[in-house]
NUKEVEX-73460 format. One line per 4 residues: for each residue z, x, y of N, C-alpha, C. Coordinates in steps of 0.02 Angstrom, whole numbers. Each point is the difference from the previous one (the first is absolute). Example, Ala and Ser with C-alpha at 12.3 -4.5 7.8 and 13.67 -1.06 7.14 Angstrom:
390:660:-284:0:-45:59:0:45:60 ~ -36:-18:53:3:42:59:37:-39:55 $
//
This chain:
4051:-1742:-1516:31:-50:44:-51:-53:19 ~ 19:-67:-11:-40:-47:31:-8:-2:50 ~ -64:-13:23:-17:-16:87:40:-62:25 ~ 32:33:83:3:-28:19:-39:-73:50 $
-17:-32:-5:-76:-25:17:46:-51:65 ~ 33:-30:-7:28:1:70:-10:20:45 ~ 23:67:9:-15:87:35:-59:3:0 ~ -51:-2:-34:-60:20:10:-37:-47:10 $
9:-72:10:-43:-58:43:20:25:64 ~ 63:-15:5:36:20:108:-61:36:8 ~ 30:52:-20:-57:82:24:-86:-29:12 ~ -40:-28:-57:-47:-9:15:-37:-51:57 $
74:-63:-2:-18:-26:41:-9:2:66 ~ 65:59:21:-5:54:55:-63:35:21 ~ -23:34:-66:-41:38:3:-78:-40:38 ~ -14:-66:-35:-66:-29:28:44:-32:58 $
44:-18:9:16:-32:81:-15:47:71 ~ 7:58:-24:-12:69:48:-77:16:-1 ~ -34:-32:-47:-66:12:-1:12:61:-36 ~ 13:43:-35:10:57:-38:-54:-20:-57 $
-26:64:-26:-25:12:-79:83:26:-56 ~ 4:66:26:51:-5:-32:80:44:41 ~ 46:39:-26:48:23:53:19:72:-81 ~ 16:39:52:24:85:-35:61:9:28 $
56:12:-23:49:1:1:41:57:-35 ~ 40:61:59:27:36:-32:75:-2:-14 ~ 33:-38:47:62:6:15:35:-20:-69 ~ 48:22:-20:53:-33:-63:6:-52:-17 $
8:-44:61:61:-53:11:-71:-69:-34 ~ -71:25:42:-55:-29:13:-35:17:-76 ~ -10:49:-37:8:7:-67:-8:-36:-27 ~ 80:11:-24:44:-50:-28:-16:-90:0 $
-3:-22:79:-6:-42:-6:-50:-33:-38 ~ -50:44:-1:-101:-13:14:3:31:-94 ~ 28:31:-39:-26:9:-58:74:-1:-45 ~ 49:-9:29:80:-20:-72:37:69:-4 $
-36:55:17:10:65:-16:20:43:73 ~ 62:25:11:45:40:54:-27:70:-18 ~ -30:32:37:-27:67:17:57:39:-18 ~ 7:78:-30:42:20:-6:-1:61:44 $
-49:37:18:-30:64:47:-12:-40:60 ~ -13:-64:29:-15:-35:26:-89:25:32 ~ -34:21:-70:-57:40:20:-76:-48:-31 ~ 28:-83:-2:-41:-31:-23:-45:-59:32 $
-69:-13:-7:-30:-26:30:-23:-60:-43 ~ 9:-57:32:-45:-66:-46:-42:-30:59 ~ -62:-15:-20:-39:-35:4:-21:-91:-35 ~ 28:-26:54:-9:-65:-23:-48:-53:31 $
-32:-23:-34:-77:-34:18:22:-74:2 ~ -30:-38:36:7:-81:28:-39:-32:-67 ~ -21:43:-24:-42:-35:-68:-17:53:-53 ~ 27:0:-66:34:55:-36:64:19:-19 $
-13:49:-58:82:35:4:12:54:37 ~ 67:20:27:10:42:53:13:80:-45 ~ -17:53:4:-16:60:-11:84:40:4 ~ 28:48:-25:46:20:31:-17:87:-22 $
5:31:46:-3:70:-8:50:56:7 ~ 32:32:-59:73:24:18:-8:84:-49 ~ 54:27:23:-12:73:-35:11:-9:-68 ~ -27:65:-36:-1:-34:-61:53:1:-35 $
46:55:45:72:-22:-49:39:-57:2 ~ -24:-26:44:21:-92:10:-36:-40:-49 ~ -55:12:-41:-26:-50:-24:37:-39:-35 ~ 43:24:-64:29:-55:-41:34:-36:40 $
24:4:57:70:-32:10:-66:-54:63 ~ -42:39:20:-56:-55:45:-28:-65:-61 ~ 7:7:-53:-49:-36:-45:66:-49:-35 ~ 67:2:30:41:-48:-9:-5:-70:59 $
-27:6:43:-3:-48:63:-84:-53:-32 ~ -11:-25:58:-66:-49:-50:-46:5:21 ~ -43:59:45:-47:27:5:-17:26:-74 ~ -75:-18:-16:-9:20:-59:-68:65:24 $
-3:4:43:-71:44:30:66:81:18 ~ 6:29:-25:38:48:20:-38:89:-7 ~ -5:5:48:-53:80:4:43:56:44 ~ 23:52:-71:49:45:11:-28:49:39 $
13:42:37:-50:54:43:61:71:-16 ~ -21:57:17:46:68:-25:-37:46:58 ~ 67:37:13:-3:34:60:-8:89:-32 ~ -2:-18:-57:-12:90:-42:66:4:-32 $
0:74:-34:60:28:-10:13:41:38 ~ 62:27:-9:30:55:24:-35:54:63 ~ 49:-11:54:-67:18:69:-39:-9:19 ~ -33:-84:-13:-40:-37:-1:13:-16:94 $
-75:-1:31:12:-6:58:-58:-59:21 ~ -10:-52:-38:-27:-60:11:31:-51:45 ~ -18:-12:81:86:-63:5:-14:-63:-57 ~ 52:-44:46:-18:-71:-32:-77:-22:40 $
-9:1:35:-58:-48:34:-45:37:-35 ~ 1:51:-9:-72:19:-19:-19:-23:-90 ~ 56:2:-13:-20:-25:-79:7:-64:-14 ~ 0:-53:45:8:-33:15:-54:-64:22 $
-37:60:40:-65:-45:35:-65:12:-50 ~ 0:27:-46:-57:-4:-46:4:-68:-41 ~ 75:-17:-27:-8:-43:-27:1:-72:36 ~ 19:2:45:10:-55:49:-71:-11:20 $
-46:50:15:-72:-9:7:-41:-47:-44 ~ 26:15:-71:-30:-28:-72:27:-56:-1 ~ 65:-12:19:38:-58:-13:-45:-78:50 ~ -2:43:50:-24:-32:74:-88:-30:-17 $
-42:36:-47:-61:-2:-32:15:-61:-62 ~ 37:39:-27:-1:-74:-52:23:-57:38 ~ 30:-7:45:15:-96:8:-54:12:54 ~ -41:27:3:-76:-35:46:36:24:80 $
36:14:19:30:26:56:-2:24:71 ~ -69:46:-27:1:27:58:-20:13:73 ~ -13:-82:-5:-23:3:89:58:-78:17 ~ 30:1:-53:61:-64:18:29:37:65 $
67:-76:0:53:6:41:62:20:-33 ~ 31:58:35:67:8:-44:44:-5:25 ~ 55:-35:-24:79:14:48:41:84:-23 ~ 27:11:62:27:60:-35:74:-16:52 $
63:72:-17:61:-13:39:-6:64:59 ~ -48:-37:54:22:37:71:42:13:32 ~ 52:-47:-3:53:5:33:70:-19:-5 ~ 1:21:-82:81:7:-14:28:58:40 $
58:-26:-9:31:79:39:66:-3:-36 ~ 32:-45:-39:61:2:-47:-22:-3:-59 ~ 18:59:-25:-22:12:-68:60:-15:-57 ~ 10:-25:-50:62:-3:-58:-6:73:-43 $
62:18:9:3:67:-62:-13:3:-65 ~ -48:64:-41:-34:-18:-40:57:70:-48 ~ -23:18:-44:49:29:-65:19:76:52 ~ -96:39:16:29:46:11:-31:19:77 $
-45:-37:3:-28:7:81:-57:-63:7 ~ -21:-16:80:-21:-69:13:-81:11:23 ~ -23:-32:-39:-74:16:12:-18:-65:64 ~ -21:38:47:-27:-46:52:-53:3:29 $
-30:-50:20:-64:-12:6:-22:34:82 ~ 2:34:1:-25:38:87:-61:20:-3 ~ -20:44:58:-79:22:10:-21:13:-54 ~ 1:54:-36:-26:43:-41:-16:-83:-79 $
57:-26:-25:-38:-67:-33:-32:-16:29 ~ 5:-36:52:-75:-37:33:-50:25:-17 ~ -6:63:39:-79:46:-13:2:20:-80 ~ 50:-14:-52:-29:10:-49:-48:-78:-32 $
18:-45:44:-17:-71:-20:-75:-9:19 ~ -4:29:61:-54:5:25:-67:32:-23 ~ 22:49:-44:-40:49:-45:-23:-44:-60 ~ 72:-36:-12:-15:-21:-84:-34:-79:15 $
-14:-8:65:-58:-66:2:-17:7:90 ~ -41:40:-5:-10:27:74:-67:-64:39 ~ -9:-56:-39:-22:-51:33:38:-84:0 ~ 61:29:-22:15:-67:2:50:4:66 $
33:-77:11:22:1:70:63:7:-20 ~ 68:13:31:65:-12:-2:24:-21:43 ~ 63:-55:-9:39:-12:30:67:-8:2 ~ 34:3:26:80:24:1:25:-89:-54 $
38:37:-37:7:-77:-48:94:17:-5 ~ 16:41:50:85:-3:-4:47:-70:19 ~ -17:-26:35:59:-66:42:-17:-48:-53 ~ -60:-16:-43:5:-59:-67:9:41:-45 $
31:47:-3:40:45:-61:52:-14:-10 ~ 22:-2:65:92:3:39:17:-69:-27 ~ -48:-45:29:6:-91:-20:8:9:-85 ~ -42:13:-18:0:4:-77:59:23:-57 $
32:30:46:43:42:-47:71:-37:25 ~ 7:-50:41:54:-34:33:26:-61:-55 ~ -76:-38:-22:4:-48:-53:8:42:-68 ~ 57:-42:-52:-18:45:-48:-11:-50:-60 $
-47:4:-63:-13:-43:-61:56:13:-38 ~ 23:-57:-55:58:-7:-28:6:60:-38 ~ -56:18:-22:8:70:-49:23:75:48 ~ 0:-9:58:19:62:47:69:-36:21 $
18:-77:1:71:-3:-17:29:13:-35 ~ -20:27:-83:35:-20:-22:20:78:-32 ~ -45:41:39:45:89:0:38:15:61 ~ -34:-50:40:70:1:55:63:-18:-14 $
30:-46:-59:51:-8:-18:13:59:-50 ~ -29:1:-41:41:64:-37:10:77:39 ~ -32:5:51:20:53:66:57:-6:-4 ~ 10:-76:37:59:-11:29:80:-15:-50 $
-29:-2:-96:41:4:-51:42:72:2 ~ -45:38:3:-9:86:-2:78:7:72 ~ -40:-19:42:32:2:58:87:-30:-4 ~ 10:-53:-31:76:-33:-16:34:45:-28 $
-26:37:-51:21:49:-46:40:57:48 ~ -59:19:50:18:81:28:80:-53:42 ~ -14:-66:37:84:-24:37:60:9:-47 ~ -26:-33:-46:53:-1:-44:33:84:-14 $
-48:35:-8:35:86:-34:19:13:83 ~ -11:-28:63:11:25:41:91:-19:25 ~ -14:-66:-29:71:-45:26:61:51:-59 ~ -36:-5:-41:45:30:-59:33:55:31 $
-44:59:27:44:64:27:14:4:67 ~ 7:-66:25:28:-17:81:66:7:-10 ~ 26:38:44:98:20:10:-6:47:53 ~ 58:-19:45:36:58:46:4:80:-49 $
-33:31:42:-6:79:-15:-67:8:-24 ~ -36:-32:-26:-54:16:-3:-56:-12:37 ~ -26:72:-6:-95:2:41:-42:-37:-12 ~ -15:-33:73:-61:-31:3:-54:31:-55 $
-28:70:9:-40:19:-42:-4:2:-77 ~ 70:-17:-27:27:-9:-61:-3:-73:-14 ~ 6:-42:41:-30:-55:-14:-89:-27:-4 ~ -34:29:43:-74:-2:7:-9:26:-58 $
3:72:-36:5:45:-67:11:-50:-62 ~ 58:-43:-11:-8:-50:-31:-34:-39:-36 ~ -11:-32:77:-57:-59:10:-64:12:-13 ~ -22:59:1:-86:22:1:-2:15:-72 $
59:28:-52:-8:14:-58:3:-70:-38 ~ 40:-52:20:-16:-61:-37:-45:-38:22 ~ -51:14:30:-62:-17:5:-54:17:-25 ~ 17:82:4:-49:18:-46:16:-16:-95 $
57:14:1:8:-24:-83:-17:-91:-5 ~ 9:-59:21:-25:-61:18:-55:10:-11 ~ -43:19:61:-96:10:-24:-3:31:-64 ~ 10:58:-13:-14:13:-62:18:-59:-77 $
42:-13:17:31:-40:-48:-78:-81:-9 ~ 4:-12:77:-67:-52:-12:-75:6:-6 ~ -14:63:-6:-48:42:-26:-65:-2:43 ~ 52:23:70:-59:14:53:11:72:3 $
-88:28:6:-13:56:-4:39:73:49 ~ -26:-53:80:45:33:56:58:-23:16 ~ 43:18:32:85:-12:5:12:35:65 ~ 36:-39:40:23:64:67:39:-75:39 $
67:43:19:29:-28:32:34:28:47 ~ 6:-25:83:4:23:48:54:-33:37 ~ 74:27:-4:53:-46:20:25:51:47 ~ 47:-42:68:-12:47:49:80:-69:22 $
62:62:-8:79:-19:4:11:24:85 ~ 11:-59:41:27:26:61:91:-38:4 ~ 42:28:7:73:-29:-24:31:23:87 ~ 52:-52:0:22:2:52:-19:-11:78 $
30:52:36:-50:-28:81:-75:28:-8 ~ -8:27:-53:-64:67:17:-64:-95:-38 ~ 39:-63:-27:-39:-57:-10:-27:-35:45 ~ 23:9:58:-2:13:62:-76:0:27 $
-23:38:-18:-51:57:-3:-61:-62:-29 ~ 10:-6:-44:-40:-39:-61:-68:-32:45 ~ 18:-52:38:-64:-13:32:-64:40:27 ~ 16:54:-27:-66:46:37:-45:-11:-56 $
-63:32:13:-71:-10:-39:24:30:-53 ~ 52:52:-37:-12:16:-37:101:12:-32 ~ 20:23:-47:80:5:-29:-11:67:-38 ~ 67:32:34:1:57:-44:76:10:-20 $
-15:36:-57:37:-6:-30:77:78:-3 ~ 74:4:-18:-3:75:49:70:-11:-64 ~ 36:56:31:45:26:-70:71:-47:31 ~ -10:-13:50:63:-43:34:54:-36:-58 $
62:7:-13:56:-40:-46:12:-86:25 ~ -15:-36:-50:7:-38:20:75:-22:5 ~ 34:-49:66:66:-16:14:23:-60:-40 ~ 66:6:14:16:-74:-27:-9:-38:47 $
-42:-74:-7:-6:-53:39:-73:7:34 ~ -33:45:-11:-77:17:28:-47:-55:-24 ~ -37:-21:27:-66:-27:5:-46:68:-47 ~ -29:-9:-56:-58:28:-21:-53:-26:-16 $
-41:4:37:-81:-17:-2:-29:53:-33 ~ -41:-70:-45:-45:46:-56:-54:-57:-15 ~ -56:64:35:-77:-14:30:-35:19:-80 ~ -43:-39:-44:-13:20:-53:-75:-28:-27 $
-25:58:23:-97:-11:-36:-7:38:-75 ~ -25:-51:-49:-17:6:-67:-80:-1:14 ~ -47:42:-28:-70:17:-19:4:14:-78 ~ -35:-68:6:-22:-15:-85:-65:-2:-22 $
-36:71:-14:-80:-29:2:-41:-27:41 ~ 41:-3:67:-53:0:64:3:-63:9 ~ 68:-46:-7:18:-26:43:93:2:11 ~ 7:-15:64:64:11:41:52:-45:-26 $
72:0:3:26:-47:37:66:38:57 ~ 11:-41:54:47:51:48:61:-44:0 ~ 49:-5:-14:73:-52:10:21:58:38 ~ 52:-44:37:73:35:23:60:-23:-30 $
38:-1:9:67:-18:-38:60:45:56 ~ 35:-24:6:81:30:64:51:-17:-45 ~ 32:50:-19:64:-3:-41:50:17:50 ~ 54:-8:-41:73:14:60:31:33:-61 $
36:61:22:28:43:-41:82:-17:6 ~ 10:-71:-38:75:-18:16:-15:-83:56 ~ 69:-18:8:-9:-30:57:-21:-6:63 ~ -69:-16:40:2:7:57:5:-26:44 $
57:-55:1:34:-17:53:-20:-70:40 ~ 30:-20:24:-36:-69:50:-66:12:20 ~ -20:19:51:-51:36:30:-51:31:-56 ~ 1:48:-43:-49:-6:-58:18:-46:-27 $
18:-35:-18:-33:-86:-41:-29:-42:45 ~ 10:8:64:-24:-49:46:-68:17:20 ~ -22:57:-10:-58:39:8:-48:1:-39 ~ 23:1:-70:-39:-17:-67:-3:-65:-30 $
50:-54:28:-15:-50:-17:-66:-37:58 ~ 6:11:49:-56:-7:65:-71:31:-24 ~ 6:67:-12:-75:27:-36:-21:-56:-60 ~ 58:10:-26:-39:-62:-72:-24:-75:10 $
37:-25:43:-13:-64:42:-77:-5:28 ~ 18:61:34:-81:-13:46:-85:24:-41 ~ 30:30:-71:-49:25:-41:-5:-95:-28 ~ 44:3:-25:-20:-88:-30:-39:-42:47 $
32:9:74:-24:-47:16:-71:8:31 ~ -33:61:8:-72:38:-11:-29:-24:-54 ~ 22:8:-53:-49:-18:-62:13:-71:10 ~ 33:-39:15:-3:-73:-13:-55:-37:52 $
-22:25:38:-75:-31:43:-45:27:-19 ~ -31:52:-40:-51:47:-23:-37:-62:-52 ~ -75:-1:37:-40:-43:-18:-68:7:20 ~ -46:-33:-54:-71:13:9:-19:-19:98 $
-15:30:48:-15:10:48:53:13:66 ~ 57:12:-31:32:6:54:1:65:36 ~ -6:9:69:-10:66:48:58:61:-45 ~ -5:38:0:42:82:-28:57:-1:62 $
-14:-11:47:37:28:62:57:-65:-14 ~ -21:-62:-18:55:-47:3:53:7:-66 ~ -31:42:-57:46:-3:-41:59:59:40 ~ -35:28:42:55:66:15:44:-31:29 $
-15:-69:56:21:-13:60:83:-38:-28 ~ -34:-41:-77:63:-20:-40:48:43:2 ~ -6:49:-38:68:48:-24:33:16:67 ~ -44:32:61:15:33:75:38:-54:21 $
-14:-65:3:53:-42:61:43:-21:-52 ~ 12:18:-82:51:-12:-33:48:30:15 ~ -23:93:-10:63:54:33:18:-3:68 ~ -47:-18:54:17:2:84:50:-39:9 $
15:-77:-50:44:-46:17:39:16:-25 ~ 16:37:-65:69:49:-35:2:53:35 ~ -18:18:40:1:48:63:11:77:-29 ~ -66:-13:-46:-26:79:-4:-77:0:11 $
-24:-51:41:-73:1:3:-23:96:32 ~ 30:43:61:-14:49:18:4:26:-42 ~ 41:-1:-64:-4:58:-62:-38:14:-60 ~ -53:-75:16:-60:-24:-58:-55:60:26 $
-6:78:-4:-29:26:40:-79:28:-11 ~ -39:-49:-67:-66:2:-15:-19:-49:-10 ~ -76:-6:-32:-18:-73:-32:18:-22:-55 ~ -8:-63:-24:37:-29:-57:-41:28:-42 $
-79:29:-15:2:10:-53:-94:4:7 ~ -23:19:-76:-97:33:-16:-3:14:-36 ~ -63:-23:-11:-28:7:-66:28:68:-39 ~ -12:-34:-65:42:77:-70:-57:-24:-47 $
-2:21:-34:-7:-21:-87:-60:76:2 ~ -50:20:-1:-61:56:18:23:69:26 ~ 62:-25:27:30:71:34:64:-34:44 ~ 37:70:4:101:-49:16:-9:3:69 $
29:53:19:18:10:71:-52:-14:36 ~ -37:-65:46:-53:33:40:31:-55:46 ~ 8:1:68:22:-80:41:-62:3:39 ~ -44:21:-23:-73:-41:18:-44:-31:-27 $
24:6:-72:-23:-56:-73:-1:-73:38 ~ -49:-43:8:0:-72:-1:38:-33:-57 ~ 33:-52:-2:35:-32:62:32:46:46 ~ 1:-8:58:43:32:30:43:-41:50 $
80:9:-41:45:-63:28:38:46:60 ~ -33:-16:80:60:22:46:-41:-53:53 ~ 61:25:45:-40:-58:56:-61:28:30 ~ -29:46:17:-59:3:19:-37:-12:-40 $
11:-15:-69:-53:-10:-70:-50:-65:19 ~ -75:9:24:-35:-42:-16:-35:-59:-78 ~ 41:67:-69:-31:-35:-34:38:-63:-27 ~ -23:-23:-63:5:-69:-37:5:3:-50 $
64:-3:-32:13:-15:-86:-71:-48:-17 ~ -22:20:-49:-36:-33:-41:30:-15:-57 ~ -4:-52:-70:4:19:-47:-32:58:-48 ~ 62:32:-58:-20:52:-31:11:55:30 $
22:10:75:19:68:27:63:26:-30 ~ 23:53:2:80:34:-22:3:51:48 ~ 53:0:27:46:6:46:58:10:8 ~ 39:67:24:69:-12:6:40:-34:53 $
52:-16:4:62:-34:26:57:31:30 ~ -4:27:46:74:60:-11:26:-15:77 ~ 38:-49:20:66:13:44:37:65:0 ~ 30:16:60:50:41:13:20:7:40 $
71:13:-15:25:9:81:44:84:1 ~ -30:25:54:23:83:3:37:-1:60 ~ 89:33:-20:35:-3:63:3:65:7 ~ 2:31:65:10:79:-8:66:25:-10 $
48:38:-16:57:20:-27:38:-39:-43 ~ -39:-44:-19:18:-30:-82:-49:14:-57 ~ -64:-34:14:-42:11:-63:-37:-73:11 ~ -38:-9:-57:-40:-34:0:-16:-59:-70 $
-35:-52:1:-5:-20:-57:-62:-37:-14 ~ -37:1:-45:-63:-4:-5:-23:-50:-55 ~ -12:-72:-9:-17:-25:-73:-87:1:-13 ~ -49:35:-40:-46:-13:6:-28:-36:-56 $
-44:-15:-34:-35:-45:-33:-63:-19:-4 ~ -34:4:-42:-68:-18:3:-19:-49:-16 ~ -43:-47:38:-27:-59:-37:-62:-18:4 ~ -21:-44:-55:-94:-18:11:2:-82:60 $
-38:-9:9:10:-69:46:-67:-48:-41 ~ 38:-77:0:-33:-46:-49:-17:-47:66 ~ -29:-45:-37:-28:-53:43:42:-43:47 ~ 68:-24:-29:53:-26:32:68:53:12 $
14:39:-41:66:50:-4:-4:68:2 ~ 20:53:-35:-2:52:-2:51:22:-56 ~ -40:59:-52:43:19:-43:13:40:2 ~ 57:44:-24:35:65:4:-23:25:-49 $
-22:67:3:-30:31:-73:83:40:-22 ~ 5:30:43:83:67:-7:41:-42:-28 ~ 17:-12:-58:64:-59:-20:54:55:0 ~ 16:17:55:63:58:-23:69:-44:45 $
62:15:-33:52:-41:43:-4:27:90 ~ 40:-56:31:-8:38:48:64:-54:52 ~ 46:-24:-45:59:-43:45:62:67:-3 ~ 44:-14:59:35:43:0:45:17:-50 $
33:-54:-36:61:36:-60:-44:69:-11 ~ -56:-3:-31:-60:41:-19:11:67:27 ~ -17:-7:51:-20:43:60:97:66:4 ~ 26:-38:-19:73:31:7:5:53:-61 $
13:42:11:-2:72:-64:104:9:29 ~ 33:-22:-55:56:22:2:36:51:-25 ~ -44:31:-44:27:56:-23:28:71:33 ~ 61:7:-14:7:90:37:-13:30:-29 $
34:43:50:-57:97:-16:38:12:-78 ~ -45:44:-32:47:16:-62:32:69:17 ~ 65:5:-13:32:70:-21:-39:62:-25 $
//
């Protein structure tokens, strides 16, 4: 894979603006960003120098698939065979010692991640950087200084280079696929969970088909009043039948090789009536009219403030019951990803950030409806990466139950 060099000016220029030598980085998301290559044990460490190539150190059954990203310095480490009782840190810090010796190192400055505390899910468990890393960092260059290099991580991973756009769109290709198999088996009588089941299998056949390695898709059907619900931090998904005339929201994260995309999409199982069209045509309204001020410096909190006094004056502003929307593309679900669009949001679209968009309005003993969308933000406009439909004819699933 070609370097990204985009990605790796930001970083360095970060790196000497902080006064840094260089920054070690375990987290996935931070990886990924820092060497092309998504951790799969999430048990990998890179070392990247303000001057040099950056190092990446991963188990060795990761190597081939580590030596597809554009780190070309790749040093496999092995924990034994069979009842092998080596941890990771410990096999770990020998080479990180050597690594830390060759770029001249060891009485530098290093950034490291002190104080993440939201981690992105990794294949099979999340390697995080707590006490026990530290003091292994400390061993493997016990005179150099450290300093916490997490909050210009966070910044870093908010902007993204066209080449991390441009697997953010095929995420979000992957992702059209699982709506579509989802809309397909939308009808009265059938389970929410039979629809999510669907949707996650034509996602994974999609990725495969575009010949990404990892595949996982995470769709999460709330139908009826239980859509209701939807605004909370998180959607679950339950065996509930869907009715005729229901609102179905369908919350849908594609992981493609270690990067995200999250859409929503609200179907109606049949006609739903004055009141659902008046509800979904208002969500869609105030999503447009959100992305239509999104611009190089405008406050986060004001793009929210758009959509909010769009619904308050269609008089569902009390039912808009989160923020409009945060950073995605590195990892889906987090609403503490920068940008962060709500009204207490201090930050600032920049150009090159990506970001979702998601109005909603949740009534209780009806349901709910949700449009989300991701977009990058340009110098004057803002583009939608998710090209998935999203006007109501669309949105209407007329089909009945079958016999």
């Amino acid at each position: 894979m070609q370097e990204d060099r985009l990605r790796t000016d930001r970083v360095r220029q970060e790196i000497g603006s902080a006064g840094l030598d260089a920054i070690i980085c375990q987290l996935s998301n931070h990886v990924l960003m820092l060497t092309g290559y998504a951790p799969i044990l999430g048990q990998s460490f890179v070392l990247f120098p303000r001057q040099g190539n950056p190092t990446l150190l991963v188990p060795d059954a990761e190597e081939r698939f580590a030596r597809e990203g554009w780190c070309q310095d790749v040093r496999p480490y092995t924990l034994g065979g069979l009842g092998a009782t080596t941890t990771v840190l410990d096999a770990v810090q020998p080479i990180l010692a050597r690594v830390i010796g060759e770029h001249q190192l060891d009485t530098a400055t290093l950034g490291y991640e002190a104080t993440s505390e939201m981690v992105p899910v990794s294949y099979s468990q999340i390697g995080f950087p707590a006490a026990g890393t530290f003091n292994m960092y400390q061993k493997a260059a016990p005179r150099a200084l450290f300093v916490d290099f997490s909050p210009v991580l966070q910044v870093l991973q908010a902007a993204k280079t066209p080449r991390e756009v441009s697997h953010l769109r095929a995420a979000a290709d992957v992702a059209r696929l699982g709506f579509e198999a989802a809309r397909d088996v939308l009808r009265p009588g059938v389970g929410e969970s039979a629809v999510a089941a669907t949707a996650e299998s034509a996602i994974q056949a999609a990725g495969r088909q575009k010949g990404f390695d990892r595949v996982q898709g995470f769709v999460h059907v709330m139908s009826g009043s239980r859509a209701a619900l939807a605004y909370q931090a998180f959607n679950i998904t339950n065996v509930r039948q869907i009715q005729a005339g229901d609102p179905v929201l369908v919350q849908l994260e594609a992981y493609c090789d270690g990067f995200w995309s999250e859409v929503t999409r609200t179907f109606f199982a049949g006609e739903p009536g004055a009141e659902g069209r008046r509800i979904y045509e208002c969500c869609l309204e105030a999503q447009k009219r959100a992305i239509g001020v999104i611009r190089n410096g405008i406050a986060a909190s004001e793009v929210d403030q758009v959509a909010r006094d769009y619904l308050t004056r269609s008089g569902f502003g009390q039912y808009f019951r989160h923020g409009l929307g945060h950073g995605v593309g590195f990892q889906a679900i987090s609403h503490l990803q920068p940008p962060r669009l709500s009204p207490p949001s201090t930050d600032t679209i920049l150009t090159d950030m990506v970001f979702n968009v998601e109005p909603g309005v949740y009534v209780h003993g009806w349901g709910g409806v949700r449009i989300n969308d991701t977009v990058v933000a340009r110098e004057k406009n803002a583009e939608i990466i998710t090209d998935i439909p999203r006007d109501l004819q669309w949105a209407i699933v007329s089909r009945q139950a079958r016999a």
